[in-house]
C-alpha positions in Angstrom: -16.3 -70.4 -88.8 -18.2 -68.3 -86.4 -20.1 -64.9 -87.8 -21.1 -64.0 -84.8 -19.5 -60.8 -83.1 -19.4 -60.1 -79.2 -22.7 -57.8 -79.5 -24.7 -60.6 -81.7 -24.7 -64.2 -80.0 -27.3 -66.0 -81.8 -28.7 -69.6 -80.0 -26.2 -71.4 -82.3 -23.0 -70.1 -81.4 -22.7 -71.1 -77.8 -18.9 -69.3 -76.9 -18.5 -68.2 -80.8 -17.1 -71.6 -82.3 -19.7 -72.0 -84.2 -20.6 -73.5 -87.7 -22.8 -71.5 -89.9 -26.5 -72.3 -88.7 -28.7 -74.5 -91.8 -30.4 -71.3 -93.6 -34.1 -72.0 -92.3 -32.9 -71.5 -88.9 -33.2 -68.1 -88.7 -29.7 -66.0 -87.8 -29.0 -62.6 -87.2 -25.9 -60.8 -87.7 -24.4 -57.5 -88.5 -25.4 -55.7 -91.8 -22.8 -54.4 -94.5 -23.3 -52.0 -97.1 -24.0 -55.1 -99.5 -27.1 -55.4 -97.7 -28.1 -51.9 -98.2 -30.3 -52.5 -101.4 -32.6 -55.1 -99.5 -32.7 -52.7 -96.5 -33.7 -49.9 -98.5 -36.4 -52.0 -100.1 -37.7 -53.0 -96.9 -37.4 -49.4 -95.3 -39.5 -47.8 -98.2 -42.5 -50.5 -97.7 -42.5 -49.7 -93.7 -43.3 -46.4 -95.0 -46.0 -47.6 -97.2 -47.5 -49.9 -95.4 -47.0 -48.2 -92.1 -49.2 -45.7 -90.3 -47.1 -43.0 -91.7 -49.5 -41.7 -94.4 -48.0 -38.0 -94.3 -44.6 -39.5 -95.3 -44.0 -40.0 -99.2 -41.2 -42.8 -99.2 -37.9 -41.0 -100.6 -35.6 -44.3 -101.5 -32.8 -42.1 -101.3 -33.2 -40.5 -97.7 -34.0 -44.3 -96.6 -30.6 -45.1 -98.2 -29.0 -42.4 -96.5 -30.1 -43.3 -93.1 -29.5 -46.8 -93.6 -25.5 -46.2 -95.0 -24.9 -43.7 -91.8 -26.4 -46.1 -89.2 -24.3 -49.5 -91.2 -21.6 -47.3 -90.4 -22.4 -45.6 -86.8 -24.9 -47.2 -85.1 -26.3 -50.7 -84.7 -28.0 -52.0 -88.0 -28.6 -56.3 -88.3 -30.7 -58.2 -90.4 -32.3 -61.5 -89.5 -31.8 -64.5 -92.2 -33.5 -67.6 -93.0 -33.0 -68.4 -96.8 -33.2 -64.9 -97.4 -33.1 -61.5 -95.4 -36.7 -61.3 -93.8 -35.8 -58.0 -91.5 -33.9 -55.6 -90.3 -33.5 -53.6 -86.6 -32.0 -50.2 -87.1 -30.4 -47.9 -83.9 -28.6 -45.4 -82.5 -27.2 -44.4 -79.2 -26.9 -40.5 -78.1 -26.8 -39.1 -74.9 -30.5 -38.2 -73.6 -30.7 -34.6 -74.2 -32.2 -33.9 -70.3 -30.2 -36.7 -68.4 -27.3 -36.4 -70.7 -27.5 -40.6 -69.9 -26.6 -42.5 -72.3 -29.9 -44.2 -74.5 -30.7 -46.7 -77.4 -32.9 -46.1 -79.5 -34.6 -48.0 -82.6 -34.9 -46.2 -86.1 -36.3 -48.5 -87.7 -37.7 -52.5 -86.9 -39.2 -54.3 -90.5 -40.1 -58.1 -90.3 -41.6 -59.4 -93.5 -45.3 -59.8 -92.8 -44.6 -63.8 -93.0 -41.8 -63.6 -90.1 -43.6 -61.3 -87.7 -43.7 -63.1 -84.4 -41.4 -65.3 -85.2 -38.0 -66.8 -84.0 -36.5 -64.6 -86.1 -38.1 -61.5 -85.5 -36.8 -62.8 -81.5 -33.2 -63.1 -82.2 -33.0 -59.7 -84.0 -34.5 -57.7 -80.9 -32.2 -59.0 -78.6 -29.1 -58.6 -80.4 -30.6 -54.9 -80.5 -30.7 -55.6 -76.6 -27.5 -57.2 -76.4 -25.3 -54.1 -78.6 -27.4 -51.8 -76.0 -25.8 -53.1 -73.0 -22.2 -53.1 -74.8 -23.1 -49.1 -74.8 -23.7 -49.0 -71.7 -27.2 -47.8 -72.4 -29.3 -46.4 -69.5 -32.5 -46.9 -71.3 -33.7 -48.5 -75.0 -36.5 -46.5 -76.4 -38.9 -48.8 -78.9 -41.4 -47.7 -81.1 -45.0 -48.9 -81.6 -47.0 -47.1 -84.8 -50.4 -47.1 -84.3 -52.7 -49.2 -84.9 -49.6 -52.4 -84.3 -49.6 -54.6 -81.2 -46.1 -54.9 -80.7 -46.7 -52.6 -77.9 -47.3 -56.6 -76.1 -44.4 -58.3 -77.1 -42.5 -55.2 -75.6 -44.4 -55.5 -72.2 -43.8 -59.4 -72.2 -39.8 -58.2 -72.6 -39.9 -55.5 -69.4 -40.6 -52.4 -71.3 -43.5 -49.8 -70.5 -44.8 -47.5 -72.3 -43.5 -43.9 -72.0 -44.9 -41.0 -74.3 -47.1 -41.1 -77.1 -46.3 -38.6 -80.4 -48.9 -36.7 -81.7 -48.4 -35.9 -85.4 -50.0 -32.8 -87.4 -48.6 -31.9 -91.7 -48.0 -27.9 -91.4 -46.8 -27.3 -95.1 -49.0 -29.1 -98.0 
């Protein structure tokens, strides 16, 4: 039977009638709060191994955010033989447009499936569940120092602002 929902078409479920894909084909689908732990795990290491060195991880904020967007917002994971990433977002209306827009919390490959097919299939179903919100606009994130910043450009994306960051308390 087909795990595939309208905003998630994967390569392998054609109209939806699909079988379940073999595992090292990668597949994406929608995350539960079963899959919570593993997202938590890989939000707290995109805080430690991300540019963010002015953010201590806090497992239980991550959980937080990752339980609220599970439940209100647009949160899959990508699967081989294992989960190997997540895509986290929201929509809200664009606070000087008031137009609706999409934007990404949080994108974790593991370092082995960055670039890959995987890694692919995840950003569009992001793309896909943006359109079924009738998004005006999808707002990615590049950290400094990554160059996914290309892959964005090869998808029709330009860049738009850059945040500057200064710690005001100790």
């Amino acid at each position: 039977m087909c795990q595939c929902t309208p905003a998630i078409r994967t390569p392998f479920c054609g109209r939806g009638d699909c079988q379940s894909p073999p595992r090292r084909i990668p597949s994406v689908r929608l995350a539960t709060l079963e899959d919570e732990p593993a997202m938590v795990r890989m939000g707290v290491r995109f805080l430690v191994e991300g540019p963010y060195p002015n953010v201590a991880p806090n497992p239980a904020q991550v959980s937080a955010v990752v339980g609220t967007v599970i439940r209100q917002g647009f949160a899959a994971i990508a699967e081989t033989d294992a989960i190997v990433g997540m895509l986290l977002g929201w929509s809200t209306p664009n606070p000087i447009t008031g137009l609706v827009t999409v934007a990404e919390v949080a994108w974790w490959m593991e370092p082995e499936h960055r670039g890959s097919r995987a890694a692919v299939v995840l950003f569009q179903a992001f793309e896909t569940w943006a359109r079924t919100r009738d998004a005006w606009a999808i707002h990615m994130i590049e950290p400094a120092g990554s160059t996914v910043g290309h892959f964005y450009e090869r998808q029709g994306y330009r860049p738009l602002e850059t945040i500057w960051e200064k710690r005001v308390t100790a």
